[in-house]
mmCIF file of the protein (N, C-alpha, C, O) and its ligand, coordinates in Angstrom:
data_MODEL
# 
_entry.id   MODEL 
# 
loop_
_entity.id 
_entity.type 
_entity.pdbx_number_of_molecules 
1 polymer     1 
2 non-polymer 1 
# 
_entity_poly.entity_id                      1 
_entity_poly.type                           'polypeptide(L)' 
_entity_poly.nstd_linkage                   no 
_entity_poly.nstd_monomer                   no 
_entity_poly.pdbx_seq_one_letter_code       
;(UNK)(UNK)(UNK)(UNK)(UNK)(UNK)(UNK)(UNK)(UNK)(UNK)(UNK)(UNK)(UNK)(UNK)(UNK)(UNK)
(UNK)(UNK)(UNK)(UNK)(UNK)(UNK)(UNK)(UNK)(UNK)(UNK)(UNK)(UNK)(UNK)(UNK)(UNK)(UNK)
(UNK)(UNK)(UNK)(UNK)(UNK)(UNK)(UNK)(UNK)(UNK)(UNK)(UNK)(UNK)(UNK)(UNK)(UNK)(UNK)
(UNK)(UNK)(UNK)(UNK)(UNK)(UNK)
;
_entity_poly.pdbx_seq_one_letter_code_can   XXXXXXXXXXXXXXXXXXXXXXXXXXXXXXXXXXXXXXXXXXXXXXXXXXXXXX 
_entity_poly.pdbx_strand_id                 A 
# 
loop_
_entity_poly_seq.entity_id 
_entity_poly_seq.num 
_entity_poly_seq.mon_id 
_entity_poly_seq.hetero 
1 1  UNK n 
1 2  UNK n 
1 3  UNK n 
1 4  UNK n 
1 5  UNK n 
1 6  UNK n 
1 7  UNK n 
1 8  UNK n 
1 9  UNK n 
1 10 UNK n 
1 11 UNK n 
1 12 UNK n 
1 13 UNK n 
1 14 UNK n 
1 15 UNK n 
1 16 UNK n 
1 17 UNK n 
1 18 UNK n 
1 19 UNK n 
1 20 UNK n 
1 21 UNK n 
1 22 UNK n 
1 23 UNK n 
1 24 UNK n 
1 25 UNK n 
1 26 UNK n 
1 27 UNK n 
1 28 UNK n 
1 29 UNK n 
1 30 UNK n 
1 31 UNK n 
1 32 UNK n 
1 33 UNK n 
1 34 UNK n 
1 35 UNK n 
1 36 UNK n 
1 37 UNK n 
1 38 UNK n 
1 39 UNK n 
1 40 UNK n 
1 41 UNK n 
1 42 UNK n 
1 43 UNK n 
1 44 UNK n 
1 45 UNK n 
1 46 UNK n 
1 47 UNK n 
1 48 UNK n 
1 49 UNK n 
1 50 UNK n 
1 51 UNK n 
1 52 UNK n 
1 53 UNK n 
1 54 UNK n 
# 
loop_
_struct_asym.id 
_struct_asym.entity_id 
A 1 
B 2 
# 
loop_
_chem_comp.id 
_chem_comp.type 
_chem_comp.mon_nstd_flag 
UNK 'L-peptide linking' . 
ZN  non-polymer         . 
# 
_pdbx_entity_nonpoly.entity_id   2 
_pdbx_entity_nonpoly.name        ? 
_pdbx_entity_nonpoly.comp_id     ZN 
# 
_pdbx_nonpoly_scheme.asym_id         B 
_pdbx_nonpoly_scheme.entity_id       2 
_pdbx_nonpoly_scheme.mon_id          ZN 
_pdbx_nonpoly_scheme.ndb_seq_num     1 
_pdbx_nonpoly_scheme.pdb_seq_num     101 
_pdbx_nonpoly_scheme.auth_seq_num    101 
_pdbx_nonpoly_scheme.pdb_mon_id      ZN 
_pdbx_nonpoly_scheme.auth_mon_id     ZN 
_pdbx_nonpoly_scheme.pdb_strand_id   A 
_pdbx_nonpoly_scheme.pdb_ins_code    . 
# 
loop_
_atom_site.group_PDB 
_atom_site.id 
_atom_site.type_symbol 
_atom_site.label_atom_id 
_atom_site.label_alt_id 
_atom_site.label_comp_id 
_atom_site.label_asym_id 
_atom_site.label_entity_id 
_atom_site.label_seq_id 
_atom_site.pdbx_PDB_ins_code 
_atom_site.Cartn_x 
_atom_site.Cartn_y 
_atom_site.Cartn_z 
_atom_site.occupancy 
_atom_site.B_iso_or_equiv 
_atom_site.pdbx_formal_charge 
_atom_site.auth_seq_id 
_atom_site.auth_comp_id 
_atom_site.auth_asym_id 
_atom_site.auth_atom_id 
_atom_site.pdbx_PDB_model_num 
ATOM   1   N  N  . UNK A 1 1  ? -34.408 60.662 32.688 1.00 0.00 ? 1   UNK A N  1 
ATOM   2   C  CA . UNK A 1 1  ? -35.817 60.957 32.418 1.00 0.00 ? 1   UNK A CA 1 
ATOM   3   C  C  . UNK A 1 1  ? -36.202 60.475 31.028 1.00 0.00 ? 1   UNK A C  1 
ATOM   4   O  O  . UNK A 1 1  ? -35.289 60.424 30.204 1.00 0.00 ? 1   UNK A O  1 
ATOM   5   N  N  . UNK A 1 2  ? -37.583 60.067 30.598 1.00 0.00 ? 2   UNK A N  1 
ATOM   6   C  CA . UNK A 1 2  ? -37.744 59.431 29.718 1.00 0.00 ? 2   UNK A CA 1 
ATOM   7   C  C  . UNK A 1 2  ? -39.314 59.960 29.214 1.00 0.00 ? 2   UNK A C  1 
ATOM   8   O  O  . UNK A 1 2  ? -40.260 60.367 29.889 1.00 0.00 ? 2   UNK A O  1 
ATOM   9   N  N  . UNK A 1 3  ? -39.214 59.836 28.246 1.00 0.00 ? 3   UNK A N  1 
ATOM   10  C  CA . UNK A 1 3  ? -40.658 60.246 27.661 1.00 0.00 ? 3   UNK A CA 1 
ATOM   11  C  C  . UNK A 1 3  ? -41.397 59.017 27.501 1.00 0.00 ? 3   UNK A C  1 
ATOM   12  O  O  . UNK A 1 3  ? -40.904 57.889 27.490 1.00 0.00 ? 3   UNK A O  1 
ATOM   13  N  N  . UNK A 1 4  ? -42.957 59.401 27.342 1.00 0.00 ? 4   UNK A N  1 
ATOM   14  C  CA . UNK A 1 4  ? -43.442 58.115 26.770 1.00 0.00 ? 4   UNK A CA 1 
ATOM   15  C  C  . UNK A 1 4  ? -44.296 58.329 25.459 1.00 0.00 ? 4   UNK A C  1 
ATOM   16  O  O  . UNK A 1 4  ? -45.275 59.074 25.417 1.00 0.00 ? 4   UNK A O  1 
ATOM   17  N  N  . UNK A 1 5  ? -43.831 57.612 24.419 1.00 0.00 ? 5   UNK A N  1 
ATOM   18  C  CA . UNK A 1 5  ? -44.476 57.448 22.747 1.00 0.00 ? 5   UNK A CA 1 
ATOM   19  C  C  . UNK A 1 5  ? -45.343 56.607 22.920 1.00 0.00 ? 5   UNK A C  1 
ATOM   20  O  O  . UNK A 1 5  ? -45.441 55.736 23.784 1.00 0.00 ? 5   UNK A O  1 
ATOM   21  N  N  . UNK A 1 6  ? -45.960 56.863 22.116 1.00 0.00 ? 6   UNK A N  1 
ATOM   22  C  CA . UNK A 1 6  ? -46.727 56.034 20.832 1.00 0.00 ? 6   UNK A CA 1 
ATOM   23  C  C  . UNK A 1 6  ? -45.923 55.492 19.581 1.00 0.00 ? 6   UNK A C  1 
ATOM   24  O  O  . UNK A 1 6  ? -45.254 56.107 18.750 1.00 0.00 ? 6   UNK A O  1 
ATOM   25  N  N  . UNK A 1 7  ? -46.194 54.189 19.709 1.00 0.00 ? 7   UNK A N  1 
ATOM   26  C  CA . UNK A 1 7  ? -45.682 53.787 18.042 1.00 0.00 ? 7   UNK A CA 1 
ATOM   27  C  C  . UNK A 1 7  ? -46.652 52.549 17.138 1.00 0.00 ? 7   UNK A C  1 
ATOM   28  O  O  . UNK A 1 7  ? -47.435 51.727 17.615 1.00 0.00 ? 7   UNK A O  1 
ATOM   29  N  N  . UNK A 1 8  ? -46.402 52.695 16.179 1.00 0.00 ? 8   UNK A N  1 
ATOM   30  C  CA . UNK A 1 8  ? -46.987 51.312 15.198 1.00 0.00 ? 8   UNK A CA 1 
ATOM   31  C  C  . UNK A 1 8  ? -46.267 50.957 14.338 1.00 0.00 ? 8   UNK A C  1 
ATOM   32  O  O  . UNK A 1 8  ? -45.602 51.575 13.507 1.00 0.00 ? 8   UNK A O  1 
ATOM   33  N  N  . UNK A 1 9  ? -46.461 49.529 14.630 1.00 0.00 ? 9   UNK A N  1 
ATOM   34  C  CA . UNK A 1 9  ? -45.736 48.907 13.684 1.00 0.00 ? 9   UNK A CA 1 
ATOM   35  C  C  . UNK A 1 9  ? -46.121 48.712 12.574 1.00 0.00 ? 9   UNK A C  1 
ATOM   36  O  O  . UNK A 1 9  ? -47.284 48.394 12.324 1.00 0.00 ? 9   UNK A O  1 
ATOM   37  N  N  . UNK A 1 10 ? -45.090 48.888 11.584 1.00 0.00 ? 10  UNK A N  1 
ATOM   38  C  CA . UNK A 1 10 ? -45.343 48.809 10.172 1.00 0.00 ? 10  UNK A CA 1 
ATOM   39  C  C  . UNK A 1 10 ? -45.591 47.415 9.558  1.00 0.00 ? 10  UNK A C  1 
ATOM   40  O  O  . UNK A 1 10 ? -46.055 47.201 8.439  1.00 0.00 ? 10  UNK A O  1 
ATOM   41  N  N  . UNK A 1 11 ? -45.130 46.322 10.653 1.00 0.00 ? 11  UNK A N  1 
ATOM   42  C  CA . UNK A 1 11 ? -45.303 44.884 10.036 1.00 0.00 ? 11  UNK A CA 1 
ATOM   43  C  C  . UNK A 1 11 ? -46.021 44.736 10.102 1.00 0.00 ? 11  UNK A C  1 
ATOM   44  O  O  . UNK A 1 11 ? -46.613 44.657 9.026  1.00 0.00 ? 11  UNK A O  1 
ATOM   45  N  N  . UNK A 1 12 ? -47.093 44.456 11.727 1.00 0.00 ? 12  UNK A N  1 
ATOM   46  C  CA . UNK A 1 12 ? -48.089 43.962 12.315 1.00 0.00 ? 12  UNK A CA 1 
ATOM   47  C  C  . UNK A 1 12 ? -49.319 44.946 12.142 1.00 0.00 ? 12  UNK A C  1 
ATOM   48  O  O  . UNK A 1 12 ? -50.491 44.605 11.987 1.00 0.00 ? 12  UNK A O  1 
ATOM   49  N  N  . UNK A 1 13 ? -48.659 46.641 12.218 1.00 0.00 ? 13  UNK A N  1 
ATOM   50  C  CA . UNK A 1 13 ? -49.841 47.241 12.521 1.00 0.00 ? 13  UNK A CA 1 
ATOM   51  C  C  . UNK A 1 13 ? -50.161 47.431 14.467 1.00 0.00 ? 13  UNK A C  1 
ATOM   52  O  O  . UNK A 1 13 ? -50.783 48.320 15.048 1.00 0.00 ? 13  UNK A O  1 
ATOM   53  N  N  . UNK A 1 14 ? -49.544 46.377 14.958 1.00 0.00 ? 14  UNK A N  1 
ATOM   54  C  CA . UNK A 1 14 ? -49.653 46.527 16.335 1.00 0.00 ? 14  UNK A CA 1 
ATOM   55  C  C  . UNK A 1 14 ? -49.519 48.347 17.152 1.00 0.00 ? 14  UNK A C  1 
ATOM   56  O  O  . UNK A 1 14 ? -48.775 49.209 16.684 1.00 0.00 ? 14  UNK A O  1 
ATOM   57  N  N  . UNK A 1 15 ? -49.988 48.463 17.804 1.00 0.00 ? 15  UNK A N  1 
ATOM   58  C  CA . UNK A 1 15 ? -50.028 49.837 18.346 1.00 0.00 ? 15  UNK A CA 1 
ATOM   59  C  C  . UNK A 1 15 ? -49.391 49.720 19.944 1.00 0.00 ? 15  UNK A C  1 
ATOM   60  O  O  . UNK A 1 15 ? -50.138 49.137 20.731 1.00 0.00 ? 15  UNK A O  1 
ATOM   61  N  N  . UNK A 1 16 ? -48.474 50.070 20.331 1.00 0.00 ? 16  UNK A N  1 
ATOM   62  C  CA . UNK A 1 16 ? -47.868 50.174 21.431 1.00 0.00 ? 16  UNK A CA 1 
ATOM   63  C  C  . UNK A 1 16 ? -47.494 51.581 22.138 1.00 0.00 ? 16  UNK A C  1 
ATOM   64  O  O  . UNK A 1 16 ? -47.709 52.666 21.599 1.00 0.00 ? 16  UNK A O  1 
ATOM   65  N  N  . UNK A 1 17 ? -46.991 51.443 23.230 1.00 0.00 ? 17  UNK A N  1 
ATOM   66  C  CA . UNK A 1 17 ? -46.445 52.742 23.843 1.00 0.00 ? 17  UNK A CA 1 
ATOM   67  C  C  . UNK A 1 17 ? -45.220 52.630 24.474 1.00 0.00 ? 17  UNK A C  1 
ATOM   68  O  O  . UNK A 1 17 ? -45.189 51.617 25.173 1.00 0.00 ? 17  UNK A O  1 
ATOM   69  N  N  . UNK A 1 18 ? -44.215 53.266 24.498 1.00 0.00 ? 18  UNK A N  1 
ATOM   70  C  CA . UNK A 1 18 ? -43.120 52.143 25.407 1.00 0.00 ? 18  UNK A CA 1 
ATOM   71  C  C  . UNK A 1 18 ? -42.203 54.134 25.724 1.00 0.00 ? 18  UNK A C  1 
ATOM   72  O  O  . UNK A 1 18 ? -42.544 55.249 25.327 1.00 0.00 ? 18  UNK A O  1 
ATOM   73  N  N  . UNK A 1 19 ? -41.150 53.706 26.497 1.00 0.00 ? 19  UNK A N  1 
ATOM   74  C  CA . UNK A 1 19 ? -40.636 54.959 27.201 1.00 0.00 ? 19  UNK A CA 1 
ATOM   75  C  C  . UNK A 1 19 ? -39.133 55.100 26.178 1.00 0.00 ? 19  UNK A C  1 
ATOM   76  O  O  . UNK A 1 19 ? -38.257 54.290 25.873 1.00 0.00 ? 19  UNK A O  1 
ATOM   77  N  N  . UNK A 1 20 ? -39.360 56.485 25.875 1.00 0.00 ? 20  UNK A N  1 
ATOM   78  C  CA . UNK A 1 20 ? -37.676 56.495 24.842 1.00 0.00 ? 20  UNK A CA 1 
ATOM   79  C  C  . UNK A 1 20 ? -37.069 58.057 25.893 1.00 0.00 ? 20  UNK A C  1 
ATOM   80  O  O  . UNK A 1 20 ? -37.514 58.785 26.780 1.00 0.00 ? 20  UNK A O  1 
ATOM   81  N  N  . UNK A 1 21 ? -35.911 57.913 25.137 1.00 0.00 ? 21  UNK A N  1 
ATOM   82  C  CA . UNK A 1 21 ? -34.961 59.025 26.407 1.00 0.00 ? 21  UNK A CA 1 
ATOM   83  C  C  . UNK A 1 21 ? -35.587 60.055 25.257 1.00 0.00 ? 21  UNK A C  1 
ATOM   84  O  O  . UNK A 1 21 ? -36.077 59.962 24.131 1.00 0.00 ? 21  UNK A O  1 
ATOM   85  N  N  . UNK A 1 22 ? -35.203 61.313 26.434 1.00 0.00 ? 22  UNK A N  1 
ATOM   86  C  CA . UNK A 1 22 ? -36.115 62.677 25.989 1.00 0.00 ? 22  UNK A CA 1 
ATOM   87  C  C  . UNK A 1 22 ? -35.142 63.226 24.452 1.00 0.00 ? 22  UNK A C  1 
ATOM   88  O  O  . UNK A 1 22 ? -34.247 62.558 23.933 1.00 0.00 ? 22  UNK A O  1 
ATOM   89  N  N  . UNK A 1 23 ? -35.466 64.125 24.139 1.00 0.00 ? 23  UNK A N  1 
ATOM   90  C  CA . UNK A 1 23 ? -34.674 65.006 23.558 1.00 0.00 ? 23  UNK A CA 1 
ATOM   91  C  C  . UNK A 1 23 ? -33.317 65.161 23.882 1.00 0.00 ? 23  UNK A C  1 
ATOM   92  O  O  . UNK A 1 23 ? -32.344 64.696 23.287 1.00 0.00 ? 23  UNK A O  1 
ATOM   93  N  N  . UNK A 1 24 ? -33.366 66.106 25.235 1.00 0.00 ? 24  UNK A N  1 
ATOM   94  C  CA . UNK A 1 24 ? -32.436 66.453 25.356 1.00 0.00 ? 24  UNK A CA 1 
ATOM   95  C  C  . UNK A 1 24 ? -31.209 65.031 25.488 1.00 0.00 ? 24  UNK A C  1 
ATOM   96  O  O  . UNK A 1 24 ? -30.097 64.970 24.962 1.00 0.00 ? 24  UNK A O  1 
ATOM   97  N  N  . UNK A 1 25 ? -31.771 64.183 26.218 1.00 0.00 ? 25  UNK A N  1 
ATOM   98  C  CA . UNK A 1 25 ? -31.014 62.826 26.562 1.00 0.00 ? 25  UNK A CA 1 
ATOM   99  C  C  . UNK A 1 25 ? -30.386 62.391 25.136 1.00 0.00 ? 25  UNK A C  1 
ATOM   100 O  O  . UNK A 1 25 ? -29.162 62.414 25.001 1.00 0.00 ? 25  UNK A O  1 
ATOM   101 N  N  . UNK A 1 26 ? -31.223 61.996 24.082 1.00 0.00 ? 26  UNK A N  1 
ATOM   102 C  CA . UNK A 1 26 ? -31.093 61.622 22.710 1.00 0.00 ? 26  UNK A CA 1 
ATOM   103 C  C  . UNK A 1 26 ? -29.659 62.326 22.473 1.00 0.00 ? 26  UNK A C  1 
ATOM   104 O  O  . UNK A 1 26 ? -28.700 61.609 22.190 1.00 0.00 ? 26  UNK A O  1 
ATOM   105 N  N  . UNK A 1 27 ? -29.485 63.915 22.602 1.00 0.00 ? 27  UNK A N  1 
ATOM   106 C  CA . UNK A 1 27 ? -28.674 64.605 22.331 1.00 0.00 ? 27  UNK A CA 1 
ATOM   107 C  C  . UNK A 1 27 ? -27.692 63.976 22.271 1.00 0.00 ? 27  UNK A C  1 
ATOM   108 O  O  . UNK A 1 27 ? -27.126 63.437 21.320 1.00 0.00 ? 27  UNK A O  1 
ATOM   109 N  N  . UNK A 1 28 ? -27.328 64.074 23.981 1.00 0.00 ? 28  UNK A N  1 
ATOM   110 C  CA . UNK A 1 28 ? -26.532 63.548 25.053 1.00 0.00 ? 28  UNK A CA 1 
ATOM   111 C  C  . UNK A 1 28 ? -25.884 62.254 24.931 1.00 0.00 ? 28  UNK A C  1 
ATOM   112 O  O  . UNK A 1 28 ? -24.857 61.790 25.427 1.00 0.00 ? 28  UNK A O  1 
ATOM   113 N  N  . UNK A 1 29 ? -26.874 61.737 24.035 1.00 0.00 ? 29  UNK A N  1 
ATOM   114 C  CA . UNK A 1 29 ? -26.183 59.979 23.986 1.00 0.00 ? 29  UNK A CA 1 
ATOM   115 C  C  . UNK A 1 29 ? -25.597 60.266 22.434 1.00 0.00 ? 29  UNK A C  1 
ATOM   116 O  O  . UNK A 1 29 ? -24.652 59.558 22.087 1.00 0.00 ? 29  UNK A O  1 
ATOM   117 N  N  . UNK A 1 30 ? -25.932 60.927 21.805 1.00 0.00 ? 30  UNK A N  1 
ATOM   118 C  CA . UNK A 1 30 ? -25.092 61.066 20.185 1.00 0.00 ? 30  UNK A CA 1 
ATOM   119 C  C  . UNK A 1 30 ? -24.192 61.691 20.649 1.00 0.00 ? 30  UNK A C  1 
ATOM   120 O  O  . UNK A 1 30 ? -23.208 61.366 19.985 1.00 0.00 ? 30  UNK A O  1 
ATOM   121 N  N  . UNK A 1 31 ? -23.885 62.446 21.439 1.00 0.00 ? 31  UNK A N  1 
ATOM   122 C  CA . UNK A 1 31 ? -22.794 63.312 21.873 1.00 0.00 ? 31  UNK A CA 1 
ATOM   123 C  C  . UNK A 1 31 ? -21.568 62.351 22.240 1.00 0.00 ? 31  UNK A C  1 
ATOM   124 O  O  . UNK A 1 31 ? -20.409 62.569 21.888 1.00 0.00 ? 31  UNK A O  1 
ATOM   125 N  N  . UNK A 1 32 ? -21.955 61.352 22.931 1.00 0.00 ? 32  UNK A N  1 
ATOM   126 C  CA . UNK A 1 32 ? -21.343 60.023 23.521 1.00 0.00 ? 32  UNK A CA 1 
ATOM   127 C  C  . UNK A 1 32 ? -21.578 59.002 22.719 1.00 0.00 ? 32  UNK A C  1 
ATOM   128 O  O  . UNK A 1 32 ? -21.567 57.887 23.241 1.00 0.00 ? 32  UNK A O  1 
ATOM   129 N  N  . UNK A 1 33 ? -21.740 59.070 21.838 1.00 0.00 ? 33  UNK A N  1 
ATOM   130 C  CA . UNK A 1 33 ? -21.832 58.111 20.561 1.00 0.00 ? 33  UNK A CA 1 
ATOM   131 C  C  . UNK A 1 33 ? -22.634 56.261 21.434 1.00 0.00 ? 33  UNK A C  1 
ATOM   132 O  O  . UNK A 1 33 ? -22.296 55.080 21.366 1.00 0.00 ? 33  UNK A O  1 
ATOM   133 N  N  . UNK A 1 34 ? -23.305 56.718 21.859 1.00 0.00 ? 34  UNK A N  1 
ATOM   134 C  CA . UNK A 1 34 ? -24.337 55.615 22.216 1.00 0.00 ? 34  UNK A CA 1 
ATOM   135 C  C  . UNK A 1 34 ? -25.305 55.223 21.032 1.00 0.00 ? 34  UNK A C  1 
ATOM   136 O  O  . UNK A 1 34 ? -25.301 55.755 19.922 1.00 0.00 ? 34  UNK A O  1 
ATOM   137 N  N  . UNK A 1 35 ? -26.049 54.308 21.409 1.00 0.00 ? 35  UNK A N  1 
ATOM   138 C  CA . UNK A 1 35 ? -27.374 54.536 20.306 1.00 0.00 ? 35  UNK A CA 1 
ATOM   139 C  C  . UNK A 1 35 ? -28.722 54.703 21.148 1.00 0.00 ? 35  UNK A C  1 
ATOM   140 O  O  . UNK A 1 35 ? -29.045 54.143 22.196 1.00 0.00 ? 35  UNK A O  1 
ATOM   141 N  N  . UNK A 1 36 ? -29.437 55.675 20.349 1.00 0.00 ? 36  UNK A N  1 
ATOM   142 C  CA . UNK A 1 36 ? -30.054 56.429 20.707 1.00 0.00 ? 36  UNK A CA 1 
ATOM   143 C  C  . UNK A 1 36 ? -31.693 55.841 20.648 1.00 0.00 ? 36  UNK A C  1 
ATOM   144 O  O  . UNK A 1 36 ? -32.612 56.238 21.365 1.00 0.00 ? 36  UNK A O  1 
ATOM   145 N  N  . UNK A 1 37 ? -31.775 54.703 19.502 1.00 0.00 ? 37  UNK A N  1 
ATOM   146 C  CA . UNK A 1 37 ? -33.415 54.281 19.503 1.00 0.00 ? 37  UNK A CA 1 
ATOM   147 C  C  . UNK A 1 37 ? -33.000 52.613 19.323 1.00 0.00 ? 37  UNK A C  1 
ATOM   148 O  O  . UNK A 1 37 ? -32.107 52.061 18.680 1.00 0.00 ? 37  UNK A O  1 
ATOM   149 N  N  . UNK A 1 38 ? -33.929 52.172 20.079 1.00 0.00 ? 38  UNK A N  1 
ATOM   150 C  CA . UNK A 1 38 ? -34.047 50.914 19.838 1.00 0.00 ? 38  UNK A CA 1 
ATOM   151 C  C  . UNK A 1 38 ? -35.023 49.936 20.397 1.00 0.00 ? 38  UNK A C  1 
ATOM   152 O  O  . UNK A 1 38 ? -34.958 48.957 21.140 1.00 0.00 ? 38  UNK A O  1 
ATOM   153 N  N  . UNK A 1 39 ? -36.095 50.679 19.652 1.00 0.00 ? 39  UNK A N  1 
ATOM   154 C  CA . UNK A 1 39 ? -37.569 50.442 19.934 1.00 0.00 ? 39  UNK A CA 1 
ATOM   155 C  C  . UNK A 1 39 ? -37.851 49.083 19.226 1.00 0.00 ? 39  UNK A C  1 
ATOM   156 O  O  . UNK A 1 39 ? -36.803 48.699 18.708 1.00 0.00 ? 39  UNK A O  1 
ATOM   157 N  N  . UNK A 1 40 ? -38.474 48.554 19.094 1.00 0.00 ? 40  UNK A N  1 
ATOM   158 C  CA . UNK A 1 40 ? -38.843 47.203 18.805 1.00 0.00 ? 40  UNK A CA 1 
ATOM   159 C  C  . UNK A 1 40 ? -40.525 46.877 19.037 1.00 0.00 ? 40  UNK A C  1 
ATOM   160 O  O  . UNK A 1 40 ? -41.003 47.132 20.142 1.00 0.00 ? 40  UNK A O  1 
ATOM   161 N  N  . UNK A 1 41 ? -41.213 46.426 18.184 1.00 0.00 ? 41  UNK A N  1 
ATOM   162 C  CA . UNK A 1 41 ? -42.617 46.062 17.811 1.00 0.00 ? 41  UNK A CA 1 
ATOM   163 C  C  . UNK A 1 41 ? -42.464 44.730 18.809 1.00 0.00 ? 41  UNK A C  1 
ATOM   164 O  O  . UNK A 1 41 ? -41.721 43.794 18.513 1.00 0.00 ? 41  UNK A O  1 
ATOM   165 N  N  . UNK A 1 42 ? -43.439 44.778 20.292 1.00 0.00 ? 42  UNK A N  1 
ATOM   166 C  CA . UNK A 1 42 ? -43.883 44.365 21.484 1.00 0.00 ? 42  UNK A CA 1 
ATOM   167 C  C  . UNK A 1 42 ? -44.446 42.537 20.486 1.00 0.00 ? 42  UNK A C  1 
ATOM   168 O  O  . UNK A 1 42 ? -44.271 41.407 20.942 1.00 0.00 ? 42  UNK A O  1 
ATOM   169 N  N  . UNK A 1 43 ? -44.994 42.841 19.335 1.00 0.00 ? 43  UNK A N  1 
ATOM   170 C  CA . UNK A 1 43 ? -45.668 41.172 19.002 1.00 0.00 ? 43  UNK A CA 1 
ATOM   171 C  C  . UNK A 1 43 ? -44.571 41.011 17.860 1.00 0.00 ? 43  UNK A C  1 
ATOM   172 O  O  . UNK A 1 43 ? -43.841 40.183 18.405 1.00 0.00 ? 43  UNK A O  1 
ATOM   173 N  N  . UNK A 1 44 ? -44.212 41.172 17.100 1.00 0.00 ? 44  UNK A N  1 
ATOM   174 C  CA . UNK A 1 44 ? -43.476 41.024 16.297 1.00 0.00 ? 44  UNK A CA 1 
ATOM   175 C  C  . UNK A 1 44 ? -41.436 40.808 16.375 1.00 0.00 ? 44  UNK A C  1 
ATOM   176 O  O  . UNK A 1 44 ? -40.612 40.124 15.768 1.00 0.00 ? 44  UNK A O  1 
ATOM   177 N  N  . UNK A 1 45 ? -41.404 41.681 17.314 1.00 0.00 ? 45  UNK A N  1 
ATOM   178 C  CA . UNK A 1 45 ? -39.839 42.056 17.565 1.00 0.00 ? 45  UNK A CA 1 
ATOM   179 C  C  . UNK A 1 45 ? -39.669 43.069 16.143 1.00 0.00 ? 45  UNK A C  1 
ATOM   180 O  O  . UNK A 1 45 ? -38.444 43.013 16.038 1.00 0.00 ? 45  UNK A O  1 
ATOM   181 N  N  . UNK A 1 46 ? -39.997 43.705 15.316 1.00 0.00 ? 46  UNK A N  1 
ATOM   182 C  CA . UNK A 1 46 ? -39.411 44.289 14.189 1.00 0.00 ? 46  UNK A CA 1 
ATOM   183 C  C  . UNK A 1 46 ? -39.006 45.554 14.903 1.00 0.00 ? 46  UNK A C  1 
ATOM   184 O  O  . UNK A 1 46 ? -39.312 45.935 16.033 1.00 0.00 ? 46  UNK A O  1 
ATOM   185 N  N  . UNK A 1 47 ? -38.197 46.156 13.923 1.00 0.00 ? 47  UNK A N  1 
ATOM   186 C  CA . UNK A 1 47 ? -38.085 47.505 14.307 1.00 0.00 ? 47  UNK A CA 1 
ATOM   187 C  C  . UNK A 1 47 ? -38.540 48.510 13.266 1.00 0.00 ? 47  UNK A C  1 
ATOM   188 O  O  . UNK A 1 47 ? -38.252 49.705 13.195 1.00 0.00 ? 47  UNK A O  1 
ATOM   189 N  N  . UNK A 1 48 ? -39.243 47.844 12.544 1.00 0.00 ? 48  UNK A N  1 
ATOM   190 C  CA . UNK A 1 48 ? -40.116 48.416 11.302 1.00 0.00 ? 48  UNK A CA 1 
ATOM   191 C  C  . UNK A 1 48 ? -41.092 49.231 11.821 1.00 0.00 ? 48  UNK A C  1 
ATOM   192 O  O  . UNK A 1 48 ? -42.255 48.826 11.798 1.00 0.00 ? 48  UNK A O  1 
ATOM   193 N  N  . UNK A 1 49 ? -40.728 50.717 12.462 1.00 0.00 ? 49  UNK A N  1 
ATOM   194 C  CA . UNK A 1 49 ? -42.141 50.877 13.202 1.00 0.00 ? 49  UNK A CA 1 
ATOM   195 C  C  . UNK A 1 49 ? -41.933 52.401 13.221 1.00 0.00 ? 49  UNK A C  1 
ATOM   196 O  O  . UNK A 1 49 ? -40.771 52.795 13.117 1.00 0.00 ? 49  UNK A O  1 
ATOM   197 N  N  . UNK A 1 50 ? -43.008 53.385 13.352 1.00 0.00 ? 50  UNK A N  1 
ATOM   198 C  CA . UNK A 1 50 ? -43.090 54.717 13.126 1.00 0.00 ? 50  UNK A CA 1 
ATOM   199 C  C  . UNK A 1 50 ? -43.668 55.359 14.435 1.00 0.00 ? 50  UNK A C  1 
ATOM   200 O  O  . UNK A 1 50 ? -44.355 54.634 15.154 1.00 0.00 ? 50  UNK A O  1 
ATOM   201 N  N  . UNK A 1 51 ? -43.500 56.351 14.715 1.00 0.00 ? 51  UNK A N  1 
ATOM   202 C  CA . UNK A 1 51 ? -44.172 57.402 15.881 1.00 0.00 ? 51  UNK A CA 1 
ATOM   203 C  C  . UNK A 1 51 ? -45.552 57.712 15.544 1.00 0.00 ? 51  UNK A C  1 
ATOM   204 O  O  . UNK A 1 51 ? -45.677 57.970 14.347 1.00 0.00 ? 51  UNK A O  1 
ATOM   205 N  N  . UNK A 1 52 ? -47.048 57.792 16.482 1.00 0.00 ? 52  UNK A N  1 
ATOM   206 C  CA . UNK A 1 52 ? -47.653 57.937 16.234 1.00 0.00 ? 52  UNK A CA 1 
ATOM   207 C  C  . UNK A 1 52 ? -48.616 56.777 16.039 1.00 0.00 ? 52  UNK A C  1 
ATOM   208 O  O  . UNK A 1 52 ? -48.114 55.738 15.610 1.00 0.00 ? 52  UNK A O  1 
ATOM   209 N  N  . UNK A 1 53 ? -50.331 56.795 16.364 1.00 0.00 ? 53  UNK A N  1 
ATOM   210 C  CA . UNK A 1 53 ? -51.080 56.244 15.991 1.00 0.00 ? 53  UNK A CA 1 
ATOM   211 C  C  . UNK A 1 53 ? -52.321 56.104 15.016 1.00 0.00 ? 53  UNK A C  1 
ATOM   212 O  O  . UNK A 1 53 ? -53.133 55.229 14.715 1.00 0.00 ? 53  UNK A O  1 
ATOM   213 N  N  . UNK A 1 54 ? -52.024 57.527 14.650 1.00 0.00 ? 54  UNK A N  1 
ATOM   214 C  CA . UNK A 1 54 ? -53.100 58.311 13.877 1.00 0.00 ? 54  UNK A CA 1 
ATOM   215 C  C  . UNK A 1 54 ? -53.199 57.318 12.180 1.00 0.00 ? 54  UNK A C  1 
ATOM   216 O  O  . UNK A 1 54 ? -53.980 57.678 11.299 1.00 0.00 ? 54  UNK A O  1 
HETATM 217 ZN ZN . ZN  B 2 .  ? -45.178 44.144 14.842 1.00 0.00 2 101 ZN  A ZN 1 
# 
């Protein structure tokens, strides 16, 4: 299951939405030493980018 964010990028400014694993999942994957974010700015590719559009 997956949530869906809001993010902006800090390079572009671009505003996107894209699906990240929930909480509890996040947990679950540090627990299992996965990685847990790896969101990426949709025009740019950066990963320079924050939660939220406000
Ligand atoms: Zn960008």
């Amino acid at each position: 299951m997956t949530d869906t964010v809001r993010f902006r990028c800090n390079n572009c400014g671009r505003r996107f939405e894209t699906e990240v694993l929930s909480e509890a999942e996040q947990r679950e994957a540090r627990l299992r030493d996965r990685p847990t974010f790896a969101v990426q700015c949709p025009e740019c590719k950066r990963t320079d980018i924050r939660r939220g559009w406000e």
